[in-house]
N, CA, C, O and CB atoms as a CASP TS submission, in Angstrom:
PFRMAT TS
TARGET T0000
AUTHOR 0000-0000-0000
METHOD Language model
MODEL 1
PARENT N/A
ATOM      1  N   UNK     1     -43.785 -17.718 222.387  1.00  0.00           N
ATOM      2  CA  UNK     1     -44.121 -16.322 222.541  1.00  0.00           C
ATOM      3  C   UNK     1     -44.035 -15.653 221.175  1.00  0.00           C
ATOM      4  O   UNK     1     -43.049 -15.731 220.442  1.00  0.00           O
ATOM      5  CB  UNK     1     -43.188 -15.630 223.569  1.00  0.00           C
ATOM      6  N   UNK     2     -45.076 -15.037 220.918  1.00  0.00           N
ATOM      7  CA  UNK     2     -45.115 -14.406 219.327  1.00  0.00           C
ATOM      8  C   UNK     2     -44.535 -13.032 219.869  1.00  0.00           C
ATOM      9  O   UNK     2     -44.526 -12.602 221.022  1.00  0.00           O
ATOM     10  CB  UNK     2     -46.925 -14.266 218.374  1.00  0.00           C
ATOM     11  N   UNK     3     -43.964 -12.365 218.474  1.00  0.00           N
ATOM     12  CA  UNK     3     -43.327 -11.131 218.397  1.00  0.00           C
ATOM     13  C   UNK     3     -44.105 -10.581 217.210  1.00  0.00           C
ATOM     14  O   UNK     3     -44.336 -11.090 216.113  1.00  0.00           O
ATOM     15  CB  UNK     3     -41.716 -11.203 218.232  1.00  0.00           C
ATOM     16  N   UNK     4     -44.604  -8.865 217.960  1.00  0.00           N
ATOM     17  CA  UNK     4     -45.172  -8.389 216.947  1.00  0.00           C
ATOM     18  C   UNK     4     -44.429  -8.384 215.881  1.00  0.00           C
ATOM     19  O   UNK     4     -43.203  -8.492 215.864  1.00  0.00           O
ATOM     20  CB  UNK     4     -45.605  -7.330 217.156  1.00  0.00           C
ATOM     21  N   UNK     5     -45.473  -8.202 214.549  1.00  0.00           N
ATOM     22  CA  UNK     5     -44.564  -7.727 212.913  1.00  0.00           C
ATOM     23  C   UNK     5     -43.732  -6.403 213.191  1.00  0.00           C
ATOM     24  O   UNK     5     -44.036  -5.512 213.984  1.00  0.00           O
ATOM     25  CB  UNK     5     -45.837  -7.234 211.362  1.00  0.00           C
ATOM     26  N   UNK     6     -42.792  -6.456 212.496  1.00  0.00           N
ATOM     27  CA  UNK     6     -42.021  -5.125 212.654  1.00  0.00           C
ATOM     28  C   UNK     6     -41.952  -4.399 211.223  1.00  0.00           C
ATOM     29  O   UNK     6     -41.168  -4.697 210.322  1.00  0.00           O
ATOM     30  CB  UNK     6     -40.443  -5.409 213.245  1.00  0.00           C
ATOM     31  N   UNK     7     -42.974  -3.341 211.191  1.00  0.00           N
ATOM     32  CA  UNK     7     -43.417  -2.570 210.455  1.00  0.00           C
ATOM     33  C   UNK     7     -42.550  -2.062 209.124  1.00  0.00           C
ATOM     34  O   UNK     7     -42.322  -0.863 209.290  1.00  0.00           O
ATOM     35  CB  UNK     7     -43.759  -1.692 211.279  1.00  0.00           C
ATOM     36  N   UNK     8     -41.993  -2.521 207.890  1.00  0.00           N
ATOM     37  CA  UNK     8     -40.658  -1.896 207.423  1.00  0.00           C
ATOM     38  C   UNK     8     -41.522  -0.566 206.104  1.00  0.00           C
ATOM     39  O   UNK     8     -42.441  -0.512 205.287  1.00  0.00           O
ATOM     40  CB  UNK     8     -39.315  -3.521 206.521  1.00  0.00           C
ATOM     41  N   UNK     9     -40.539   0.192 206.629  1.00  0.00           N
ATOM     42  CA  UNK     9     -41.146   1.373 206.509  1.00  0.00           C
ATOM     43  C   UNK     9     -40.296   2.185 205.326  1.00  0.00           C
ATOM     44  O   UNK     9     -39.200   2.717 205.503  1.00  0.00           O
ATOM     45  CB  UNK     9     -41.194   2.082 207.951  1.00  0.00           C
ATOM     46  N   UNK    10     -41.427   2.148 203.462  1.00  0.00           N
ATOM     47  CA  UNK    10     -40.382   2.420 203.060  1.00  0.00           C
ATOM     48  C   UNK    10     -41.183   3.842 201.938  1.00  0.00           C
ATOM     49  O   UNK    10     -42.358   4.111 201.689  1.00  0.00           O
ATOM     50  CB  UNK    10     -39.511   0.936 202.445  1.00  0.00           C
ATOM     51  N   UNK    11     -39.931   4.436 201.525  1.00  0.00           N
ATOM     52  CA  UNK    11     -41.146   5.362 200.840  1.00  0.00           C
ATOM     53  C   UNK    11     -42.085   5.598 199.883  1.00  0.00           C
ATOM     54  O   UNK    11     -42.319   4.485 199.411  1.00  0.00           O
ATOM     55  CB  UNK    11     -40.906   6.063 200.629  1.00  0.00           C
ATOM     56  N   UNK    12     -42.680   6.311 199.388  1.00  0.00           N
ATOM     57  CA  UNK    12     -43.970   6.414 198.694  1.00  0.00           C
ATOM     58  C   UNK    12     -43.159   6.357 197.292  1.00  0.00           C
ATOM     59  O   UNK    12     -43.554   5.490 196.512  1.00  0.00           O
ATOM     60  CB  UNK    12     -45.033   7.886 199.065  1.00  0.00           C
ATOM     61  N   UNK    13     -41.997   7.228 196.838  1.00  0.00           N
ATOM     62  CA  UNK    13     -41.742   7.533 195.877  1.00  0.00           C
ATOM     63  C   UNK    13     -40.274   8.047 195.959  1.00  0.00           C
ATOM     64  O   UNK    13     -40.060   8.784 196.921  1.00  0.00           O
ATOM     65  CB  UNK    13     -42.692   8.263 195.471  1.00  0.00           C
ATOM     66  N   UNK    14     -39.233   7.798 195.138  1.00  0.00           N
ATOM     67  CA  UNK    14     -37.840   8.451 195.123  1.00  0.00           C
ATOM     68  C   UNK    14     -37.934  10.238 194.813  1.00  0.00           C
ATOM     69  O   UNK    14     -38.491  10.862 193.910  1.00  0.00           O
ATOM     70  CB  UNK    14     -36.895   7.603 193.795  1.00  0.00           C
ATOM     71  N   UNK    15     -37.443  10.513 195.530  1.00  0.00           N
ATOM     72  CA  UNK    15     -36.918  11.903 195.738  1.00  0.00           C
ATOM     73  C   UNK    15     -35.791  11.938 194.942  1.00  0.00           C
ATOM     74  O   UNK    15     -34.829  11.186 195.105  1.00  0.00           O
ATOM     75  CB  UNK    15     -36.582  12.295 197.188  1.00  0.00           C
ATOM     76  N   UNK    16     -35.891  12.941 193.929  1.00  0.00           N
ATOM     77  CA  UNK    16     -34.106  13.076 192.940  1.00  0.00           C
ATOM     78  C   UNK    16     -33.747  14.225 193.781  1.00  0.00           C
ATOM     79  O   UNK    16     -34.308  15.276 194.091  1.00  0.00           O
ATOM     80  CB  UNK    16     -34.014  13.612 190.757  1.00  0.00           C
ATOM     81  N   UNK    17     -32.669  13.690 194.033  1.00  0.00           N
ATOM     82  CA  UNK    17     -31.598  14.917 194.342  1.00  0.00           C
ATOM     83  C   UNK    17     -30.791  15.827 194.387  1.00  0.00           C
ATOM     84  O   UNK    17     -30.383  16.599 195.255  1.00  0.00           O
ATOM     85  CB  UNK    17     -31.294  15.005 194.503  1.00  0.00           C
ATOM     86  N   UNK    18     -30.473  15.525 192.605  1.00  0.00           N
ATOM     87  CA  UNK    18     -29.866  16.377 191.211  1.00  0.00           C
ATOM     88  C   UNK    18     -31.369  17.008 190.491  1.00  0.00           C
ATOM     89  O   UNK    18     -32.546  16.648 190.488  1.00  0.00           O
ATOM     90  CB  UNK    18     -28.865  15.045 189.839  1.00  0.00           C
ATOM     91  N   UNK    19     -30.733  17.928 190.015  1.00  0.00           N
ATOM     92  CA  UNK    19     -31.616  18.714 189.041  1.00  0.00           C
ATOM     93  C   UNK    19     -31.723  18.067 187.604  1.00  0.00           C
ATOM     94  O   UNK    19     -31.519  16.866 187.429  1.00  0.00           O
ATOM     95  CB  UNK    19     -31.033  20.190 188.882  1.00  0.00           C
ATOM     96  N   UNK    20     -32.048  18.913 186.616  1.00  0.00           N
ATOM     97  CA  UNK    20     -31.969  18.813 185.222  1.00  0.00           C
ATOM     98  C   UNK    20     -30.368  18.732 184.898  1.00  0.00           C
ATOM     99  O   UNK    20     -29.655  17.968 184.248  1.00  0.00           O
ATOM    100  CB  UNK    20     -32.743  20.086 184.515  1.00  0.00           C
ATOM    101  N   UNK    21     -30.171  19.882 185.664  1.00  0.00           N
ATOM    102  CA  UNK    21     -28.660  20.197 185.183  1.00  0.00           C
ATOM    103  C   UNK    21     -27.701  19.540 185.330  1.00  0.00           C
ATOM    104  O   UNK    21     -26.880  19.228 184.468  1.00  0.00           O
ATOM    105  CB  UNK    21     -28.163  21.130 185.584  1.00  0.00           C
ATOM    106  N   UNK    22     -27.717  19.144 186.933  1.00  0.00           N
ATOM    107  CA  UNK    22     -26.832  17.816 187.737  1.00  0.00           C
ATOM    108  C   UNK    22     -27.327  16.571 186.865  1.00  0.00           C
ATOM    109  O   UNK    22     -26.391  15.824 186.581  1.00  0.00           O
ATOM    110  CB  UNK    22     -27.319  17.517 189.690  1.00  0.00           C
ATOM    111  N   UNK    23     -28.358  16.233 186.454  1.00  0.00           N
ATOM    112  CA  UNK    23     -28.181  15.364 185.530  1.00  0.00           C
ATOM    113  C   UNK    23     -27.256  15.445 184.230  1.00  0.00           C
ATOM    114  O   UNK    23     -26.164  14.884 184.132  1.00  0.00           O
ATOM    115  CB  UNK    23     -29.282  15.190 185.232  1.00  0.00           C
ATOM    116  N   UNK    24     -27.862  16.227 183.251  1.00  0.00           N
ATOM    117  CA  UNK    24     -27.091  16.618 182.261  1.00  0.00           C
ATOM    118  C   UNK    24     -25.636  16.319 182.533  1.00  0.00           C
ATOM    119  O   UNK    24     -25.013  15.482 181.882  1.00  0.00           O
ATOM    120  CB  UNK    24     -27.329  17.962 182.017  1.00  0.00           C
ATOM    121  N   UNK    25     -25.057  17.108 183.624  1.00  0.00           N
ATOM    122  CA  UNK    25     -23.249  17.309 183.796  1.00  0.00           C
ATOM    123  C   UNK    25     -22.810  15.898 183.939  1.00  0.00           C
ATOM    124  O   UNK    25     -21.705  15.728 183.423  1.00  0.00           O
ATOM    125  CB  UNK    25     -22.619  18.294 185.355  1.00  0.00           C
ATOM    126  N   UNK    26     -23.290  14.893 184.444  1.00  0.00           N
ATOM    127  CA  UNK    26     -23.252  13.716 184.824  1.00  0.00           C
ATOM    128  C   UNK    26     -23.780  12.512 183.455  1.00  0.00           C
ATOM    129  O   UNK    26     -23.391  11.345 183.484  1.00  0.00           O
ATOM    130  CB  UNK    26     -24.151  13.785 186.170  1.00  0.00           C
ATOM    131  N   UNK    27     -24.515  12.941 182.554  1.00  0.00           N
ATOM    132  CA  UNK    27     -24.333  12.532 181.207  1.00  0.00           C
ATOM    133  C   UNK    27     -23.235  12.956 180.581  1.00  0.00           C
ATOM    134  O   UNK    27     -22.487  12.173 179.995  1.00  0.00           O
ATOM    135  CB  UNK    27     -25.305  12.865 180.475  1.00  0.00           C
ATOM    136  N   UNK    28     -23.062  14.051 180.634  1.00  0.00           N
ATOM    137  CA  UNK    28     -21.790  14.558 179.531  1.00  0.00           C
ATOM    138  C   UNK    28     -20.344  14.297 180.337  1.00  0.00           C
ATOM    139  O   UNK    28     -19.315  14.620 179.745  1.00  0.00           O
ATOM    140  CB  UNK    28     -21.918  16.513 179.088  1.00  0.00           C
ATOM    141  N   UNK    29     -20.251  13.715 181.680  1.00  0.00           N
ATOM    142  CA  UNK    29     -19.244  13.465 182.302  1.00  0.00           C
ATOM    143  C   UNK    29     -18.939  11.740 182.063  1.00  0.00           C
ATOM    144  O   UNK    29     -17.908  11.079 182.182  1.00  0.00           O
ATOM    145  CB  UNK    29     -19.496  14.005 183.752  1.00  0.00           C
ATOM    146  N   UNK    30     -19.867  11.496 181.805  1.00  0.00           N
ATOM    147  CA  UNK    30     -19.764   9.932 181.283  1.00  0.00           C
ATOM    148  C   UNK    30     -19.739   9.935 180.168  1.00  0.00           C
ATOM    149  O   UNK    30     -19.114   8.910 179.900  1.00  0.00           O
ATOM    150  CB  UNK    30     -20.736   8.983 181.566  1.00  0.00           C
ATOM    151  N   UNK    31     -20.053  10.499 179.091  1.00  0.00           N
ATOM    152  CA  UNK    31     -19.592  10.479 177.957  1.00  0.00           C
ATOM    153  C   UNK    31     -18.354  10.677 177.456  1.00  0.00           C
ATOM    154  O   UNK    31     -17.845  10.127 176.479  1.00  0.00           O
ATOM    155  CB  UNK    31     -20.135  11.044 177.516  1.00  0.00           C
ATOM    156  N   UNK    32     -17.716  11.815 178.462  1.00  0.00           N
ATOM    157  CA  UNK    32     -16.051  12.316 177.934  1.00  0.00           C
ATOM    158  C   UNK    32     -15.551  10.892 178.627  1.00  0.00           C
ATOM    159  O   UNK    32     -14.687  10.301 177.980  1.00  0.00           O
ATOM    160  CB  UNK    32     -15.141  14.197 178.788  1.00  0.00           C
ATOM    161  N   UNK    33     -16.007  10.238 179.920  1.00  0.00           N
ATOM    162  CA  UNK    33     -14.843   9.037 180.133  1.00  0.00           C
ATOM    163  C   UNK    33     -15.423   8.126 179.176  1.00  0.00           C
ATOM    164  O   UNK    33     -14.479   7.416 178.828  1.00  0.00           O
ATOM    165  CB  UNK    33     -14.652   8.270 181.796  1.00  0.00           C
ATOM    166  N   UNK    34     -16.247   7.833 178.686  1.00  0.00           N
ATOM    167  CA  UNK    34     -16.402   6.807 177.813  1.00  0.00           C
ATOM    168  C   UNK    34     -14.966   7.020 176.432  1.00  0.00           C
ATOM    169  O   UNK    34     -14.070   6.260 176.065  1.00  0.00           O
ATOM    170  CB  UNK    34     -18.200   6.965 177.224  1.00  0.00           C
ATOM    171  N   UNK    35     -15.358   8.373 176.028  1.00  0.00           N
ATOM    172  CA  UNK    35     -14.739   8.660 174.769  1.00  0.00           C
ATOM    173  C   UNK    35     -13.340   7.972 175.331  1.00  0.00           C
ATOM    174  O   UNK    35     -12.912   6.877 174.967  1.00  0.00           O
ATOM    175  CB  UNK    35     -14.733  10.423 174.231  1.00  0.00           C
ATOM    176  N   UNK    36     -12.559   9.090 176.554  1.00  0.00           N
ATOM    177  CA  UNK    36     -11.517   8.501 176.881  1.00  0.00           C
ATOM    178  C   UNK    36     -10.734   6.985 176.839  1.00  0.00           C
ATOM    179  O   UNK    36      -9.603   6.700 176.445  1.00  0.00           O
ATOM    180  CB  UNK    36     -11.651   8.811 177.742  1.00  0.00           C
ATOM    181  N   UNK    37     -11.873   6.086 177.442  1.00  0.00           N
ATOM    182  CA  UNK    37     -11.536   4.720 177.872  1.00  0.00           C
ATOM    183  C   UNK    37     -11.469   4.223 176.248  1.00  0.00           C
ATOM    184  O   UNK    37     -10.785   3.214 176.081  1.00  0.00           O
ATOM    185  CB  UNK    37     -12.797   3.877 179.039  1.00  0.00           C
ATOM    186  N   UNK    38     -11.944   4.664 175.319  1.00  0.00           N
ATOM    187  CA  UNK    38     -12.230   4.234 173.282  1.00  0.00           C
ATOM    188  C   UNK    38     -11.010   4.370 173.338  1.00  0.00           C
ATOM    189  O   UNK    38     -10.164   3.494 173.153  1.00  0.00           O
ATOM    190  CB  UNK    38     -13.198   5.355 171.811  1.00  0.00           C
ATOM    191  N   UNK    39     -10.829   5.600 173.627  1.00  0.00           N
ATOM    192  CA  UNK    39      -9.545   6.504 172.666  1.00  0.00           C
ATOM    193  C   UNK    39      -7.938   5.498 173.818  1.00  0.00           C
ATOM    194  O   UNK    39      -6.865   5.098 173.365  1.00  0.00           O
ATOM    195  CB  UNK    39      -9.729   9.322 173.097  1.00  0.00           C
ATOM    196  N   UNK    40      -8.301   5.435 174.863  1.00  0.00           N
ATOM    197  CA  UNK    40      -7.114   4.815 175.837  1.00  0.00           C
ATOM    198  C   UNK    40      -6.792   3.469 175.590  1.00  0.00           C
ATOM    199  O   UNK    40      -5.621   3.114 175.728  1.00  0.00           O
ATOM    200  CB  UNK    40      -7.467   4.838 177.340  1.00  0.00           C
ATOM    201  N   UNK    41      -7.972   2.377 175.121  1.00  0.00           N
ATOM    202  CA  UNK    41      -8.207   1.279 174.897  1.00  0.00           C
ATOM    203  C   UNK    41      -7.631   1.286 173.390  1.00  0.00           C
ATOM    204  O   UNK    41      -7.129   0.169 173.259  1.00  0.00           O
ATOM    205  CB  UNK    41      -9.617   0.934 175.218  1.00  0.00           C
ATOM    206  N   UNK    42      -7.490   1.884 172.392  1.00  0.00           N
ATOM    207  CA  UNK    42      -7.149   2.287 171.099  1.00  0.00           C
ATOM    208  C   UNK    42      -5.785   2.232 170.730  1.00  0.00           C
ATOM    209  O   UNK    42      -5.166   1.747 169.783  1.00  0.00           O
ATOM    210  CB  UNK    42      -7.565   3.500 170.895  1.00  0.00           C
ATOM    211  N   UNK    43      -5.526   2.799 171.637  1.00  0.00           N
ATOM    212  CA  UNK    43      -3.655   3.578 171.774  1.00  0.00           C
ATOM    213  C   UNK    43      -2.917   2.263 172.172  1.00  0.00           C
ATOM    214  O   UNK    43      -1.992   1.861 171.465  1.00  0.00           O
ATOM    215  CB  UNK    43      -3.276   5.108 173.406  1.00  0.00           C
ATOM    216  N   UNK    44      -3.316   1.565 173.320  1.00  0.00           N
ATOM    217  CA  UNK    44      -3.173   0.467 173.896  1.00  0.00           C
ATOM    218  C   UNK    44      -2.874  -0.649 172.844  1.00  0.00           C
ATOM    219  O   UNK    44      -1.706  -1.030 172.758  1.00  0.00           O
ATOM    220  CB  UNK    44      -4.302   0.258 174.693  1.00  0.00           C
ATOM    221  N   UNK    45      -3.764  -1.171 172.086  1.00  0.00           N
ATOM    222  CA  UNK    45      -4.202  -1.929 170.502  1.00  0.00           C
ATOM    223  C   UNK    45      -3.338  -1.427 169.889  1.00  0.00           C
ATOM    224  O   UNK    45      -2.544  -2.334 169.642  1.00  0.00           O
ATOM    225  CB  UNK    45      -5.654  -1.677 169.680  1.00  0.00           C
ATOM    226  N   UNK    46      -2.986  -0.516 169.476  1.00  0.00           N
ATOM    227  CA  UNK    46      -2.445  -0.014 167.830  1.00  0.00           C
ATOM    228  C   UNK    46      -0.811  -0.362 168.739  1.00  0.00           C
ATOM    229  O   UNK    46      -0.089  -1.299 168.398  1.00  0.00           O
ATOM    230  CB  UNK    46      -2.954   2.314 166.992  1.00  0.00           C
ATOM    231  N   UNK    47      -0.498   0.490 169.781  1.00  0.00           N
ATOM    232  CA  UNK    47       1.179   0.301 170.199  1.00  0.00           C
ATOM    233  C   UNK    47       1.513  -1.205 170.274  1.00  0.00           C
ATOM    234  O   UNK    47       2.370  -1.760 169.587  1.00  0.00           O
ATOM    235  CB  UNK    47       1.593   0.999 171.830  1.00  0.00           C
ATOM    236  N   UNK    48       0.710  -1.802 171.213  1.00  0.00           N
ATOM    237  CA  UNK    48       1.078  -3.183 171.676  1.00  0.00           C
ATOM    238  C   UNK    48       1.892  -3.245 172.844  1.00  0.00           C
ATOM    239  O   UNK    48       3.061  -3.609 172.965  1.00  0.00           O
ATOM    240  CB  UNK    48       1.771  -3.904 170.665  1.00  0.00           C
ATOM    241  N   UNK    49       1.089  -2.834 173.669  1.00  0.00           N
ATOM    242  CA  UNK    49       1.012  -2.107 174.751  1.00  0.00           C
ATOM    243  C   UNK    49       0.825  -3.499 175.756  1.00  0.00           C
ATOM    244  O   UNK    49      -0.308  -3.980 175.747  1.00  0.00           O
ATOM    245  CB  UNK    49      -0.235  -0.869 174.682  1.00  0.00           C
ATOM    246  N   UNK    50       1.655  -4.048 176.451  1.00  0.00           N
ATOM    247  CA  UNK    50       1.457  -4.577 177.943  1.00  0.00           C
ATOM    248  C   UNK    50      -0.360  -4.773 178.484  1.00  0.00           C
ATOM    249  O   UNK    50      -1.074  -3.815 178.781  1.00  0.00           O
ATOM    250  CB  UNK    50       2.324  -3.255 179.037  1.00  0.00           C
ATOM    251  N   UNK    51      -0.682  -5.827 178.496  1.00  0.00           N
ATOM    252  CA  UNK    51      -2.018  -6.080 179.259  1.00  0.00           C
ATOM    253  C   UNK    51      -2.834  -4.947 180.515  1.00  0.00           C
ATOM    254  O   UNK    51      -3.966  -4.634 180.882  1.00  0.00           O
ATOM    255  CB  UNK    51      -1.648  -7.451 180.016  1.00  0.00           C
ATOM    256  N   UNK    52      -1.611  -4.683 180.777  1.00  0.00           N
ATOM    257  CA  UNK    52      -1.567  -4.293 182.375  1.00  0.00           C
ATOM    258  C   UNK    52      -2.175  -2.843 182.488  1.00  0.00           C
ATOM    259  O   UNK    52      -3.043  -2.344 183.204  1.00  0.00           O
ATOM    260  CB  UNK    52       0.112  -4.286 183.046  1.00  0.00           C
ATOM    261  N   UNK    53      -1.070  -2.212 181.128  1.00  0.00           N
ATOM    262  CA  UNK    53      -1.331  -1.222 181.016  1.00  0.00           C
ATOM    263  C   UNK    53      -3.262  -0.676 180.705  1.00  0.00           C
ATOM    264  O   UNK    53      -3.559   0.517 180.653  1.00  0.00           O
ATOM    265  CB  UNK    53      -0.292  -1.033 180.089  1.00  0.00           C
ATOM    266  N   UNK    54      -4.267  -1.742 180.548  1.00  0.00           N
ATOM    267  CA  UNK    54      -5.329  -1.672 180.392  1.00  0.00           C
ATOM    268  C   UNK    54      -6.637  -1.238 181.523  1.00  0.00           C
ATOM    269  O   UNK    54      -7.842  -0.993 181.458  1.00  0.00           O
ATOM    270  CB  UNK    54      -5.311  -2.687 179.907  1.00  0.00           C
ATOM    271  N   UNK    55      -5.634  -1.313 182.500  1.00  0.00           N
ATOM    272  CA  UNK    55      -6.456  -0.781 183.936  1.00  0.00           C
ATOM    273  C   UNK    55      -6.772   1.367 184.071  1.00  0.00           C
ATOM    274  O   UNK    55      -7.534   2.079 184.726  1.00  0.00           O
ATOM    275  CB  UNK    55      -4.997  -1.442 185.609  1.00  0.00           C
ATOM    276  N   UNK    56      -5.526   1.643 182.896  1.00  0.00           N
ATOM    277  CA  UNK    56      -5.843   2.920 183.121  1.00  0.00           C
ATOM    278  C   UNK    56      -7.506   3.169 182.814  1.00  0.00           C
ATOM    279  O   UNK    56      -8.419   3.430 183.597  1.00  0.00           O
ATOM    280  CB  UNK    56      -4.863   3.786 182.223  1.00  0.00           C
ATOM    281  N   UNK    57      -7.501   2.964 181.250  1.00  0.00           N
ATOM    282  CA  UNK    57      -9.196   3.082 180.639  1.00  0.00           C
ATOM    283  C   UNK    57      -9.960   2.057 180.792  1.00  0.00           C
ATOM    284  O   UNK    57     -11.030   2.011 180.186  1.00  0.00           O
ATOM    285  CB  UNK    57      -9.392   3.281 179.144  1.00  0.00           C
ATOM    286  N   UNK    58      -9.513   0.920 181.729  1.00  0.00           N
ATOM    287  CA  UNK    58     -10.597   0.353 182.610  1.00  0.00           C
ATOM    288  C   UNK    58     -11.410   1.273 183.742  1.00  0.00           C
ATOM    289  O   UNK    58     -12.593   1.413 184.055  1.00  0.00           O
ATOM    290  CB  UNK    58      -9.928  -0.763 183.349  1.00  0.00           C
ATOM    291  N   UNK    59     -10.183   1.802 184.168  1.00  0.00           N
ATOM    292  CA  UNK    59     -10.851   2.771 185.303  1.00  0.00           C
ATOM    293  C   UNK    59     -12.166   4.267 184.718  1.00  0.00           C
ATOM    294  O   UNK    59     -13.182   4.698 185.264  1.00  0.00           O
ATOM    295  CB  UNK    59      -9.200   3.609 186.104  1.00  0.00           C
ATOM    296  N   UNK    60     -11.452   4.647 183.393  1.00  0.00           N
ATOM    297  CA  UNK    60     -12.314   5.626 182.827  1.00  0.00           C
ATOM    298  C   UNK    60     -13.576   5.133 182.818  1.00  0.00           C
ATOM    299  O   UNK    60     -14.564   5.808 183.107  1.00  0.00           O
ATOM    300  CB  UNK    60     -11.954   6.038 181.543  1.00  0.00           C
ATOM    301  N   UNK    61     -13.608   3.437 182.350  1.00  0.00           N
ATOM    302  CA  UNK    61     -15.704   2.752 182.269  1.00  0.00           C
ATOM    303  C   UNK    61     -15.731   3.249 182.891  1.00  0.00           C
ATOM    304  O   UNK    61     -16.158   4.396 182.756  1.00  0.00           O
ATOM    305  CB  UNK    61     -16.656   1.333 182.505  1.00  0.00           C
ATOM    306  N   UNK    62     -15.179   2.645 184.364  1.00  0.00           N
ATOM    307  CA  UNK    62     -15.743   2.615 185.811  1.00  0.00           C
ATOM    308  C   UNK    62     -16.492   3.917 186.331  1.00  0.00           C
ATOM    309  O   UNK    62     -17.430   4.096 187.109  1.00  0.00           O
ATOM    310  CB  UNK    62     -14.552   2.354 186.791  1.00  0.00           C
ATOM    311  N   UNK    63     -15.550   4.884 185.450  1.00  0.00           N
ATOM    312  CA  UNK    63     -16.452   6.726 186.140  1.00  0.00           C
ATOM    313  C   UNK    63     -17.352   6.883 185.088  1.00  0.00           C
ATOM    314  O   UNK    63     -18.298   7.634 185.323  1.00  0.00           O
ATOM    315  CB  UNK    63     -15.286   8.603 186.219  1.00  0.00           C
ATOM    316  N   UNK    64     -17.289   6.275 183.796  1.00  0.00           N
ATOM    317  CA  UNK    64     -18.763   6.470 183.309  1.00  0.00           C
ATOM    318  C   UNK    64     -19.718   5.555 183.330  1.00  0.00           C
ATOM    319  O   UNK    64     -20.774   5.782 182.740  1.00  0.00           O
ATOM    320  CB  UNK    64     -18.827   6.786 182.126  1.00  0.00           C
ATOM    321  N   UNK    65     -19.542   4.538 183.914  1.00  0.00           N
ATOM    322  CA  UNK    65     -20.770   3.907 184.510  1.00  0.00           C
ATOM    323  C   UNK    65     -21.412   4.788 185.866  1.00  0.00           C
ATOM    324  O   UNK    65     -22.560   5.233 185.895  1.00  0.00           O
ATOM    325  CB  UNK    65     -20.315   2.326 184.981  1.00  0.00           C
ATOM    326  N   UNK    66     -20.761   4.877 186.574  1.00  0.00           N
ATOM    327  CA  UNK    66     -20.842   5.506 187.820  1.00  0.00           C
ATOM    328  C   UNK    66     -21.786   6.874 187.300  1.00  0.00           C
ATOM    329  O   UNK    66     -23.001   6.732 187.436  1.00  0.00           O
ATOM    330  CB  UNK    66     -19.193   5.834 188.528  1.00  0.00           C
ATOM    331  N   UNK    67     -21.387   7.952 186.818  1.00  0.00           N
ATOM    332  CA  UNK    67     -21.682   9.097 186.232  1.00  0.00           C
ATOM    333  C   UNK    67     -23.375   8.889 185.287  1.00  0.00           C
ATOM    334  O   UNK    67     -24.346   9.644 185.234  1.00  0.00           O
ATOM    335  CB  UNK    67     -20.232   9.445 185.245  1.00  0.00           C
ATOM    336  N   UNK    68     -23.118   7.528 184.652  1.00  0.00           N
ATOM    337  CA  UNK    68     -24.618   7.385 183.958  1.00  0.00           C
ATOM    338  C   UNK    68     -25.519   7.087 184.949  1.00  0.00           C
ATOM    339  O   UNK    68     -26.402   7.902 185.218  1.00  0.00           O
ATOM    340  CB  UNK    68     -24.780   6.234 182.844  1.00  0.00           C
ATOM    341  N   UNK    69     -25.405   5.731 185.706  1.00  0.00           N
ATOM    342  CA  UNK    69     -26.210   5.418 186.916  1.00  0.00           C
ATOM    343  C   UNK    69     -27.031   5.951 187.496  1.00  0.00           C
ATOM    344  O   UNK    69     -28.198   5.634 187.725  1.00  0.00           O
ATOM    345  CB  UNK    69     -25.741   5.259 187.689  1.00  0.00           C
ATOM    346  N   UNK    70     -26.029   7.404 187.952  1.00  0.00           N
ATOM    347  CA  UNK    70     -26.051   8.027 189.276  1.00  0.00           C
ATOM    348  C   UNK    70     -27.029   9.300 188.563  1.00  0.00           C
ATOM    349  O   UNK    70     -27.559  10.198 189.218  1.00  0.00           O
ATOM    350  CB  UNK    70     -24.293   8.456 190.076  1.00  0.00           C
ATOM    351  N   UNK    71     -27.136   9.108 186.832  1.00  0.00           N
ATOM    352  CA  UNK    71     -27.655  10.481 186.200  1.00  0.00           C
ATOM    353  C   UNK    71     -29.265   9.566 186.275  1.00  0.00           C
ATOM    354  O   UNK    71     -30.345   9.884 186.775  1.00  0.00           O
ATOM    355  CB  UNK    71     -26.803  11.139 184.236  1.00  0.00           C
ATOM    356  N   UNK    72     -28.841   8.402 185.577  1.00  0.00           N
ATOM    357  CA  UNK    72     -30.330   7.697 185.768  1.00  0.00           C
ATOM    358  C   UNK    72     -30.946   7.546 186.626  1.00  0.00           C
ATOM    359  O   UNK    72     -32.166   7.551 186.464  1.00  0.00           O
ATOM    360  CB  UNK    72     -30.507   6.702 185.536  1.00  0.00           C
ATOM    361  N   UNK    73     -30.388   7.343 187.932  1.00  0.00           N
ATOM    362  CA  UNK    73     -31.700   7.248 188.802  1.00  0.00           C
ATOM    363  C   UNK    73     -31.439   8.683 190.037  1.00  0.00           C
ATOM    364  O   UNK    73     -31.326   8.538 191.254  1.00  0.00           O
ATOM    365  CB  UNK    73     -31.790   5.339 189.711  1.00  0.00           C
ATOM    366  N   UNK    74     -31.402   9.808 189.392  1.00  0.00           N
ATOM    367  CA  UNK    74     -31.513  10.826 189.576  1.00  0.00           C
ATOM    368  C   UNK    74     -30.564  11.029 191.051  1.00  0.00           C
ATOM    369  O   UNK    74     -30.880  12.024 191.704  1.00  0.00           O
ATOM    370  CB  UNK    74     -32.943  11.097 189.458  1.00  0.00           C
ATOM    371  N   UNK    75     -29.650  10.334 191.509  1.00  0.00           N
ATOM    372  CA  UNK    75     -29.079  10.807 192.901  1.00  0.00           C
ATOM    373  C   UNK    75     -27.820  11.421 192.426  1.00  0.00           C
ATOM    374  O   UNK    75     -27.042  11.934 193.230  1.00  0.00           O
ATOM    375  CB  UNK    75     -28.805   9.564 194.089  1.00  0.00           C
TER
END
């Protein structure tokens, strides 16, 4: 017994959902955690600082990846 195709239904074109501006804030919000995670990753190096302690400005990438992403493909 055949089963019709099931139609997948997708859209014409992405809709952004941020503005100019919501972009922008979301560049310059990834930029200050970038700076951060330099400057956290830095402090870390020069003291001699515990491994562990490296998850703080690991976490800072993490919000400026997130923050660039989310600026690049406009959501």
């Amino acid at each position: 017994m055949d089963r019709p195709a099931v139609e997948l239904q997708t859209a014409e074109g992405c809709v952004p959902n941020i503005g100019a501006r919501g972009r922008r804030l979301r560049y310059v919000g990834a930029t200050v955690a970038v700076a951060l995670g330099v400057i956290g990753t830095a402090r870390i190096a020069y003291l001699r600082l515990p491994p562990i302690d490296v998850a703080g400005p690991a976490l800072a990438f993490l919000a400026a990846a997130f923050g660039y992403f989310q600026a690049r493909e406009k959501t």
